[in-house]
C-alpha positions as CSV (number, residue, x, y, z in Angstrom):
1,X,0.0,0.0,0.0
2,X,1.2,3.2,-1.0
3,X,0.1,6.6,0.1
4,X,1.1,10.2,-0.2
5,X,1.2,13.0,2.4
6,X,-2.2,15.6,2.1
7,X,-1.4,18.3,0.8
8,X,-2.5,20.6,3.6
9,X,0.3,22.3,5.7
10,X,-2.1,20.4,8.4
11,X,-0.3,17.2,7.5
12,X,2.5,16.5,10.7
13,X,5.4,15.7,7.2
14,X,4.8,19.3,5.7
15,X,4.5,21.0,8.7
16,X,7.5,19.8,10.0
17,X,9.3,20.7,6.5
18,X,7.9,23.9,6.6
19,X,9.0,24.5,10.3
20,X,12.7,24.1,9.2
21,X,12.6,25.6,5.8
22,X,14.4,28.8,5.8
23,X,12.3,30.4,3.3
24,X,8.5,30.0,1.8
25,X,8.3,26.6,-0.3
26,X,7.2,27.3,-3.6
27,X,3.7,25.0,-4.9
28,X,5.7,22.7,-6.8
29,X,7.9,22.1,-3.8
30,X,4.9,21.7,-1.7
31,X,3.5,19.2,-4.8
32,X,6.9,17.4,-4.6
33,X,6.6,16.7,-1.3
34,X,3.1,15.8,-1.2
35,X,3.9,13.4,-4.0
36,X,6.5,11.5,-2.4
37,X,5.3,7.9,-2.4
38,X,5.0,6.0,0.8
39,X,4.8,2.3,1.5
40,X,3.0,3.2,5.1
41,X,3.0,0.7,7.5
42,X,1.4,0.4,11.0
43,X,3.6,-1.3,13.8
44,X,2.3,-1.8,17.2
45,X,4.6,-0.4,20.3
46,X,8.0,-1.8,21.6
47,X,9.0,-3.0,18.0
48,X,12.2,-2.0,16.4
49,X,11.9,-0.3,13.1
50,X,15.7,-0.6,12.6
51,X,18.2,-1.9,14.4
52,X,21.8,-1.0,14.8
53,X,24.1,-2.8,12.1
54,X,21.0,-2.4,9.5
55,X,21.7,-1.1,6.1
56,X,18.5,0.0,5.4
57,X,17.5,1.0,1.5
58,X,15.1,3.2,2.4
59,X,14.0,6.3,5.0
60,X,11.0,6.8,7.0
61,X,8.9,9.3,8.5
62,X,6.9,9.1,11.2
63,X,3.0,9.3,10.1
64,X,1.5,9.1,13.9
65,X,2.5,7.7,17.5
66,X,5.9,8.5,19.0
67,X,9.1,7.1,18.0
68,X,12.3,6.8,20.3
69,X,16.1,6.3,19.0
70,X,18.1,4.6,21.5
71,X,21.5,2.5,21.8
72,X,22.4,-0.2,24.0
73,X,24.9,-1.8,26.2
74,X,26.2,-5.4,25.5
75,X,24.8,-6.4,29.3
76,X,21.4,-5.0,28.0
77,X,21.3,-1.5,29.1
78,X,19.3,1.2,27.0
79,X,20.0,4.5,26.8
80,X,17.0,6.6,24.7
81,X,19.0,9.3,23.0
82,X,15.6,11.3,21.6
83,X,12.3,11.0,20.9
84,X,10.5,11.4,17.6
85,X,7.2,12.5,16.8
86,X,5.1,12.9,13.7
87,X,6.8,14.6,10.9
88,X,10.1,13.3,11.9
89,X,12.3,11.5,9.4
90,X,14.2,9.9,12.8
91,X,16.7,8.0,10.0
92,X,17.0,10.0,7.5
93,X,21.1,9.8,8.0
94,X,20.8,6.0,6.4
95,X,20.7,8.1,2.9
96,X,24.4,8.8,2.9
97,X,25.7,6.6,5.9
98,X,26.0,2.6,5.0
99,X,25.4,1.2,8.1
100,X,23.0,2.4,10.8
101,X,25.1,3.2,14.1
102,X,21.7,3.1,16.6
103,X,18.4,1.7,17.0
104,X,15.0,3.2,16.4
105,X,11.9,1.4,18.0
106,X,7.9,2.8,18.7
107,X,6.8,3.6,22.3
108,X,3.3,3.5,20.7
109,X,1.7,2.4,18.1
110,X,2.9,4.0,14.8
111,X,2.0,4.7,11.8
112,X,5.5,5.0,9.1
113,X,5.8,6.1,5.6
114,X,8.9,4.3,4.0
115,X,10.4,6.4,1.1
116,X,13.1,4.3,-1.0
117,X,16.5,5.9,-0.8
118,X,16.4,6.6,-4.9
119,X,13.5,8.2,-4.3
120,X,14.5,11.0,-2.0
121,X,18.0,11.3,-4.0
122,X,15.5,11.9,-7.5
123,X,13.6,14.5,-5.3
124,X,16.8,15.9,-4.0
125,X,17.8,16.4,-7.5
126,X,14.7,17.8,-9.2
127,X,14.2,20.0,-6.4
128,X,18.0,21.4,-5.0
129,X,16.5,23.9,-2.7
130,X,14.6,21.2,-0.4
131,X,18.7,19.9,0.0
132,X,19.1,22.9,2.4
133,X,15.8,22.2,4.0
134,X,16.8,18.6,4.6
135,X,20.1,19.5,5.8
136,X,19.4,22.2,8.2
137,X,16.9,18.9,9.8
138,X,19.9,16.9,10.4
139,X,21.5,19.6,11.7
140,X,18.8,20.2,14.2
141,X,18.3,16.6,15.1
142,X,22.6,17.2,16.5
143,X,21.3,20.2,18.4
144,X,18.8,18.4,20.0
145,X,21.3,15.6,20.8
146,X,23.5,18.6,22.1
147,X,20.9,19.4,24.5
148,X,20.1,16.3,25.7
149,X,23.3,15.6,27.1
150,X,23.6,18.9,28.5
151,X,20.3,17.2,30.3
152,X,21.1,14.1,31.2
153,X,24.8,15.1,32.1
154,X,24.1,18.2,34.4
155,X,20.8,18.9,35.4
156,X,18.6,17.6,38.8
157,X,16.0,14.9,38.3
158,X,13.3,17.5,38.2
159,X,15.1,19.7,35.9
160,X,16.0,16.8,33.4
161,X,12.3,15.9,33.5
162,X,10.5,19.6,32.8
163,X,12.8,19.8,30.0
164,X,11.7,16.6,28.5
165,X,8.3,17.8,29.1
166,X,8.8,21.1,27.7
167,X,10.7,19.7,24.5
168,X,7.9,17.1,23.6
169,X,4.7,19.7,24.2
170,X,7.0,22.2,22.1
171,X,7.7,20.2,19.4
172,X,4.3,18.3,19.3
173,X,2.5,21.8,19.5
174,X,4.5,23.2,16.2
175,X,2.7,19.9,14.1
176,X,-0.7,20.7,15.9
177,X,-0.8,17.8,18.0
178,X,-0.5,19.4,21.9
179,X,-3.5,21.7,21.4
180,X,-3.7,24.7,24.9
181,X,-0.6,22.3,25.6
182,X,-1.9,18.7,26.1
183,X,-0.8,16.0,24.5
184,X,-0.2,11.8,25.3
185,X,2.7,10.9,26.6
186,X,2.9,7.2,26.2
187,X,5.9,6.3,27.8
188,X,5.7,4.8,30.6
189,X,8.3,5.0,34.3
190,X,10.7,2.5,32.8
191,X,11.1,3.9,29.2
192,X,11.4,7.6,30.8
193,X,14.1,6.2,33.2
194,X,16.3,4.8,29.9
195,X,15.5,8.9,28.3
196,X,16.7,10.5,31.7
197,X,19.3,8.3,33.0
198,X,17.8,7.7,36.2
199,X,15.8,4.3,37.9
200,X,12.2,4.0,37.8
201,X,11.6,4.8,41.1
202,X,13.1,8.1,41.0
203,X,10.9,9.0,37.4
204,X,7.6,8.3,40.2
205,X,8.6,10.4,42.7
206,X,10.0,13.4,40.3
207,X,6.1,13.2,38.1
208,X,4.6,13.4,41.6
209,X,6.9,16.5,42.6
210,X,6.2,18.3,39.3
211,X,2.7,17.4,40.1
212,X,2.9,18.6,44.0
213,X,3.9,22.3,42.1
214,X,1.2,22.5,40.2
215,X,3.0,22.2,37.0
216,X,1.6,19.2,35.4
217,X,-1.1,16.7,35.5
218,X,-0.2,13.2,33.9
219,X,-3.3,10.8,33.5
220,X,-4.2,7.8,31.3
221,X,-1.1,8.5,29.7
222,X,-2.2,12.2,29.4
223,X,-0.2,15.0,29.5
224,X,-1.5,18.7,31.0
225,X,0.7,21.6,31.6
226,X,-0.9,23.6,33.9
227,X,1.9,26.3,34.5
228,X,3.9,26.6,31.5
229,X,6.1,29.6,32.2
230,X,6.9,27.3,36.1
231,X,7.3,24.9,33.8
232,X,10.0,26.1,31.5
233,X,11.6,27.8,34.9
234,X,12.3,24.2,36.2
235,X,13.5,23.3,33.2
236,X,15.9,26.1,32.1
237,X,14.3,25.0,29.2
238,X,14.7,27.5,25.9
239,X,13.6,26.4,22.8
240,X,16.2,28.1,20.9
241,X,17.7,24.9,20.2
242,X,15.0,23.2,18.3
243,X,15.1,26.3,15.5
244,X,11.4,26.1,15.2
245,X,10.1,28.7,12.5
246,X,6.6,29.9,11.9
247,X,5.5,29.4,8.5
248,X,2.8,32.1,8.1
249,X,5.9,34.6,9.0
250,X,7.9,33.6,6.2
């Protein structure tokens, strides 16, 4: 089955494209991208969609659900390295690197469009301006892995987890999907613990301080921010990193 992205700015691919895009994408960029075919494919959570030591033929991007690269230990431990949400091309470095160097797997059920490496070089091609646009995303993704290990390497507990919280409602809000700033949060104590480098126990007891503030509420897998600015306080958290643009101001 094959499918293409809507047209729409609406749809999480474009919006994320246009999010990074330096300037206005002209219609037949936005056609370009909209035709791009995808074999889409639904895989249910805790699978891997590639694994480290793959040399995959084709990219993805991430059509719903969240998405999590990670690497491992040899005695089994896991170290989540970022999360991915819709828009996101999470391996989109397999198109020039042979061998995959890390691991991506769902944390919920996800919905994937695979585009054939020959297929993104042709649109690469035909289109050289989206080359930039594709570039400066890469470039992001290493600020964001920047960021992270300024995170995970330096800050509190409670710190490392507003941050997370902040990065995920910031960068699901800029594809529309953390509406007054709600959104799911399907990870679960474990899974959070491997993102923050701390144990389970301690991820409990930081969600029920954040909580205890007044800064969150977290149920059914549902995430509230009830004090956003308290929220980004805790965190030290500034988006500047994440080079989010505004379309309708370009």
């Amino acid at each position: 089955m094959s499918e293409t992205p809507h047209q729409s700015s609406k749809h999480p691919f474009l919006r994320r494209i246009e999010t990074v895009a330096l300037f206005k994408l002209t219609d037949e960029e936005q056609a370009a991208l909209a035709a791009l075919p995808m074999q889409v494919a639904q895989i249910e959570a805790n699978q891997d969609i590639v694994r480290e030591g793959d040399r995959p033929s084709r990219s993805f991007t991430l059509l719903s659900g969240i998405a999590c690269t990670y690497k491992s230990t040899r005695a089994g431990k896991r170290q989540v390295m970022s999360y991915h949400v819709p828009g996101d091309m999470p391996d989109f470095q397999s198109l020039y690197l042979d061998v995959l160097d890390i691991s991506i797997a769902t944390v919920s059920s996800c919905r994937l469009g695979f585009v054939q490496h020959e297929t993104v070089r042709a649109l690469l091609r035909a289109h050289p301006r989206l080359n930039e646009v594709f570039w400066r995303a890469t470039l992001i993704d290493a600020a964001m892995v920047r960021e992270w290990m300024l995170n995970t390497g330096r800050r509190e507990a409670y710190a490392r987890m507003a941050h997370l919280f902040c990065e995920l409602v910031t960068r699901l809000g800029a594809v529309g999907l953390a509406p007054d700033r709600v959104c799911d949060l399907p990870m679960t104590q474990p899974e959070l613990a491997d993102a923050l480098g701390i144990t389970s126990v301690h991820v409990n007891r930081t969600i029920r301080d954040l909580k205890s503030a007044g800064l969150i509420s977290l149920r059914g897998r549902r995430l509230t921010v009830h004090d956003w600015a308290g929220l980004q306080a805790a965190a030290e958290f500034d988006a500047t990193y994440l080079h989010l643009r505004d379309p309708a101001a370009q």
